[in-house]
Structure formats: C-alpha cells, structure tokens
C-alpha positions in Angstrom: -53.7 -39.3 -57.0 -54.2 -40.2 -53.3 -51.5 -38.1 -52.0 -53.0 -34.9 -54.1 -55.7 -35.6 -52.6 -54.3 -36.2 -49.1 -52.3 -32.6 -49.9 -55.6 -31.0 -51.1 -57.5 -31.5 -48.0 -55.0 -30.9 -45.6 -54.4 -27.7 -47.6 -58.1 -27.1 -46.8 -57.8 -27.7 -43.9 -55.3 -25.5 -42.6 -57.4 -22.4 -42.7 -59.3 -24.0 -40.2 -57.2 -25.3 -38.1 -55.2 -21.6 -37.8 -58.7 -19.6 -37.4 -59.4 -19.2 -33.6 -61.1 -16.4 -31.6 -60.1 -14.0 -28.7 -61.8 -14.0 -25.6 -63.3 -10.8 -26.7 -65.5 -12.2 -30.0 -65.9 -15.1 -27.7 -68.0 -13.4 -25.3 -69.0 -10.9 -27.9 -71.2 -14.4 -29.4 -73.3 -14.4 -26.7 -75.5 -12.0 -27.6 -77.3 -9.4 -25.4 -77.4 -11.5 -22.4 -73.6 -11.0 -22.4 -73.9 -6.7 -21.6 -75.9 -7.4 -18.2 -73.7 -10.5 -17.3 -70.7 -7.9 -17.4 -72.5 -5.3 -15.7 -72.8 -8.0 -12.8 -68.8 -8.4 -13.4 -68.3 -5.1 -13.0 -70.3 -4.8 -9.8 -68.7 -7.6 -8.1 -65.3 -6.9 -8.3 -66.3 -3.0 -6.9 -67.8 -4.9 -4.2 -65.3 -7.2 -3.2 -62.6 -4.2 -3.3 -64.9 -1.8 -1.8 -65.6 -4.5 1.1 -62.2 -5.5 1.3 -60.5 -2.2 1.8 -63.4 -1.1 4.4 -63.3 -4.4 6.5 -59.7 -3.6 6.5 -59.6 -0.1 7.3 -62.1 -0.5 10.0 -61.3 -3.8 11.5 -57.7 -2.9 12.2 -57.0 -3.1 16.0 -53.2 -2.2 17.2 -51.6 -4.6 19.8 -51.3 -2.0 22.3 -54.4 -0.3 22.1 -56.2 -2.0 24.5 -53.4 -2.1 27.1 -53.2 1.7 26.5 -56.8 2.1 27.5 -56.9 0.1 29.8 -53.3 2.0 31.5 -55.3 5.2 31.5 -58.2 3.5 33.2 -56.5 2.7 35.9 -54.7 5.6 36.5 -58.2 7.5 36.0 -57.3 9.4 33.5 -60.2 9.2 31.1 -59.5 12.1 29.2 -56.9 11.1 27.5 -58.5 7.0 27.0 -61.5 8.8 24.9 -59.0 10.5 23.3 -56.8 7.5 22.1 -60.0 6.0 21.6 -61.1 8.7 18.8 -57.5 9.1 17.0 -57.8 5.6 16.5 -60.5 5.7 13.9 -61.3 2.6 14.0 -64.3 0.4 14.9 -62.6 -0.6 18.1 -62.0 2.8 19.2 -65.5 4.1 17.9 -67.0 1.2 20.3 -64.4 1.7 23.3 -65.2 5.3 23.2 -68.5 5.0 23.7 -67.8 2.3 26.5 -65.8 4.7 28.4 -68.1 7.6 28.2 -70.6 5.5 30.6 -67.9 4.6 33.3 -69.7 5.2 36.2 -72.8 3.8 35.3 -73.5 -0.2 36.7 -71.3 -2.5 34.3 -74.3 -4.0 32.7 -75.5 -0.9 31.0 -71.8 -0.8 29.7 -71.8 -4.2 28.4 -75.5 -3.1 26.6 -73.7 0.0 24.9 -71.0 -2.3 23.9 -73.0 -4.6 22.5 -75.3 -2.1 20.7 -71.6 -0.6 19.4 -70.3 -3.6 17.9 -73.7 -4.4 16.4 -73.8 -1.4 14.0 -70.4 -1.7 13.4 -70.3 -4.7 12.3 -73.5 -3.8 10.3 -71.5 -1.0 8.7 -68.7 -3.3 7.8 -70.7 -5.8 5.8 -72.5 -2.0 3.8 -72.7 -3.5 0.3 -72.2 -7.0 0.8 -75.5 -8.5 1.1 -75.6 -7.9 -2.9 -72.9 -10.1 -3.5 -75.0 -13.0 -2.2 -78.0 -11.4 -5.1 -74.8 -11.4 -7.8 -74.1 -14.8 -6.8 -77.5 -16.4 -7.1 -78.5 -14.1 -10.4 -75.9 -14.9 -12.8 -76.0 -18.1 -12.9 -79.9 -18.0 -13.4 -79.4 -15.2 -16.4 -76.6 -17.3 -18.3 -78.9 -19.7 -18.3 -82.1 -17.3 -19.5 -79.5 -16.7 -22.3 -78.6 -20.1 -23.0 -82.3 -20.7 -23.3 -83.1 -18.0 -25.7 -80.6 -19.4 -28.2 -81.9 -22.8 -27.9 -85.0 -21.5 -28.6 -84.0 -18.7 -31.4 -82.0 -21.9 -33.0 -84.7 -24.2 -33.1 -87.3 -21.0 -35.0 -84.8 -20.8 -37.5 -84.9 -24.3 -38.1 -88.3 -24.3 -38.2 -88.3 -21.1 -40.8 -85.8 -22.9 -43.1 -86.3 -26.3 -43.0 -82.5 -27.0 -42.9 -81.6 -29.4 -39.8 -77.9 -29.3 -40.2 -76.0 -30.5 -37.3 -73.2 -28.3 -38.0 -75.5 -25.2 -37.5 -76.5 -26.4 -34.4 -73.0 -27.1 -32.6 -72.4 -23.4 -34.1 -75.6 -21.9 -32.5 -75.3 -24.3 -29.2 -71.8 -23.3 -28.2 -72.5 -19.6 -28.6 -75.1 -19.4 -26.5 -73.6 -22.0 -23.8 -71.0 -19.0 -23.4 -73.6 -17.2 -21.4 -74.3 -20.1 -19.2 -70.7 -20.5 -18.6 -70.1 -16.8 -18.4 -72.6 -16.4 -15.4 -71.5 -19.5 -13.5 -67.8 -17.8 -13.4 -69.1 -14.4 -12.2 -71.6 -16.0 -9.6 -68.5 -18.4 -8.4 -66.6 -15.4 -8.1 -69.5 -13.0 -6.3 -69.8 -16.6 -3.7 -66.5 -17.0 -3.1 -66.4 -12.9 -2.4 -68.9 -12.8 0.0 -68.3 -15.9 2.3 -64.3 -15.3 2.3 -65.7 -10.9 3.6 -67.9 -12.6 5.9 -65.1 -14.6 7.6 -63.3 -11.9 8.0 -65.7 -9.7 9.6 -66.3 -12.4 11.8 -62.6 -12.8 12.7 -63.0 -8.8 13.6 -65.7 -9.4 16.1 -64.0 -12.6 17.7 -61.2 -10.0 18.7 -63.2 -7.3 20.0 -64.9 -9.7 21.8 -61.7 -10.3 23.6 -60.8 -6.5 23.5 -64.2 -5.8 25.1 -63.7 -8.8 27.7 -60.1 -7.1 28.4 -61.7 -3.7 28.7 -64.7 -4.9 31.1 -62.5 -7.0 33.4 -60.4 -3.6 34.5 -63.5 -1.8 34.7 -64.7 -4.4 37.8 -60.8 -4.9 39.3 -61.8 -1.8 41.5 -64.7 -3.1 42.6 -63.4 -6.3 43.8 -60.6 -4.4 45.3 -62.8 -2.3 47.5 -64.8 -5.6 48.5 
C-alpha cells in the first residue's frame, strides 16, 4: 500500500517537476512594468554601440600623425599640415587644424584655441551618454515601482477573497520580483556602459594632451632658436 502510494505521488509529481518556463513567459509575468523596462534595454545597448563606435571613430590618433605635422611645420610648409590635418577626420586633426590656422599669432592664444578644440570635442564624443547615467539610476527605481504594484495588487485580492494561501503568494511574489530584478540587470548594464565610455574618452584626451604638448613645443623651438 505504501509503495502505491509512494508511486502515486511521485507520478504526481512528475508533471511538476518537468513543467518550467522560458525566459520569454518569464519576463512576460511581470506585467506592464516589463514593456518600459525593455524599452530602457533597448536604449542602452543603442547607446553603448552608438558611443562605442563614435569614441572610436573619432578618438583614433595614427602614430605618425603628429610627427608628420610637426615635419611640415618645420619645413614651413603649412599647406599641406592643414591638409593632413583635415583628411585625417578625426578629432585630433579637427583640433590640430584649427591650431595651425593661428600660427603666427602669440602661443597663448594657440594654446586657448586648443583648449576650446578639445573641449567640444570631447563634448561631442560623450553626445548621448549622459542618458546612460538616467537608464542607470531609472531602472532600478521602476523594477521596483513594479514590484510594489504586485505586492500591492496581491494583497487587494486577498483582501477581495478572503483566501490567505501562502502558495498564492510565493506565485504572485516571484512574478512581480521579476521586475525588480529585471531593472537592476539593465541599470548594471547602462552603469557599467557609461563609466567603462567615460574612461575611454578620457584615455583620448590624456593623448592629445601629449599630441598638443608635442605640437606646441615645435611651434616655440624657433623662437628659442632666434634667442
């Protein structure tokens, strides 16, 4: 008798043990909460591409650029440095163009335009990527609206019914923690975005400092020369 029974509820139990769900329904029981958290998905992995590609387009500086420029320099020839300069499209060569259209004026107002150069480049390169920081600190905040709204619809119908069944409650609780865990994920990812673009835009400006010191120090060799 004990062993039918033993076979009976394993029998039962088999059903429930094979029944599982796909990421898909999972997310799918988070209710409507879920369709702006994957909006925010969406958004932040068109942002971190977006950022990545441009950072890298634009912060790309050749080896022998600046030794190029600074060769025509020397030999005076201009001309052909602004030209270099603009078929590099480039930050750098946006910035060095502009630096070697005010030769001739005292080095300081050089170093201004230079600065002022790599200011709105740099600007340009971060574009979009303030709102990765906003992803980052939303989601998290709306999971948790969601998570909120199921506690509270869970508790109503408790309320309406009168049944306080801890199985319904696990049911309802772990659906609606899918939200909070959904926007944790998506504002870990939209963090981790932002801060690993940010270091590399800053990596871009450390060497065009150095391309800029490079460029300036040729610039005042004939000055010292004539002293």
């Amino acid at each position: 008798m004990m062993l039918l029974q033993a076979l009976t509820d394993s029998t039962a139990a088999a059903p429930v043990a094979e029944q599982g769900l796909s990421v898909i329904d999972l997310l799918a029981k988070g209710g409507w909460v879920m369709l702006p958290l994957g909006l925010l998905f969406l958004a932040t992995l068109f942002l971190i591409i977006e950022r990545f590609l441009g950072i890298g387009a634009n912060g790309k500086i050749e080896p022998q650029f600046v030794d190029n420029v600074k060769d025509f320099i020397q030999q005076g020839n201009l001309k052909s440095a602004e030209s270099l300069c603009r078929n590099q499209r480039n930050a750098a060569g946006r910035i060095l163009e502009r630096a070697i259209g005010r030769i001739g004026y005292p080095i300081k107002d050089i170093e201004t335009t230079i600065e002022n150069a790599s200011q709105i480049e740099i600007q340009r390169m971060e574009g979009n990527l303030p709102y990765l920081g906003v992803i980052a600190g939303i989601a998290p905040m709306l999971g948790f609206v969601g998570t909120i709204s199921g506690i509270i619809r869970i508790f109503y119908d408790i309320s309406i019914s009168n049944d306080f069944n801890i199985s319904t409650i696990a049911g309802g609780m772990y659906e609606k923690m899918i939200t909070s865990g959904s926007g944790l994920i998506i504002g870990l990812i939209a963090y981790a975005g932002y801060h690993l673009l940010n270091m590399k835009i800053d990596r871009f400006a450390l060497r065009l400092q150095m391309a800029a010191s490079d460029f300036l120090d040729v610039l005042q060799k004939p000055v010292a020369a004539k002293n």
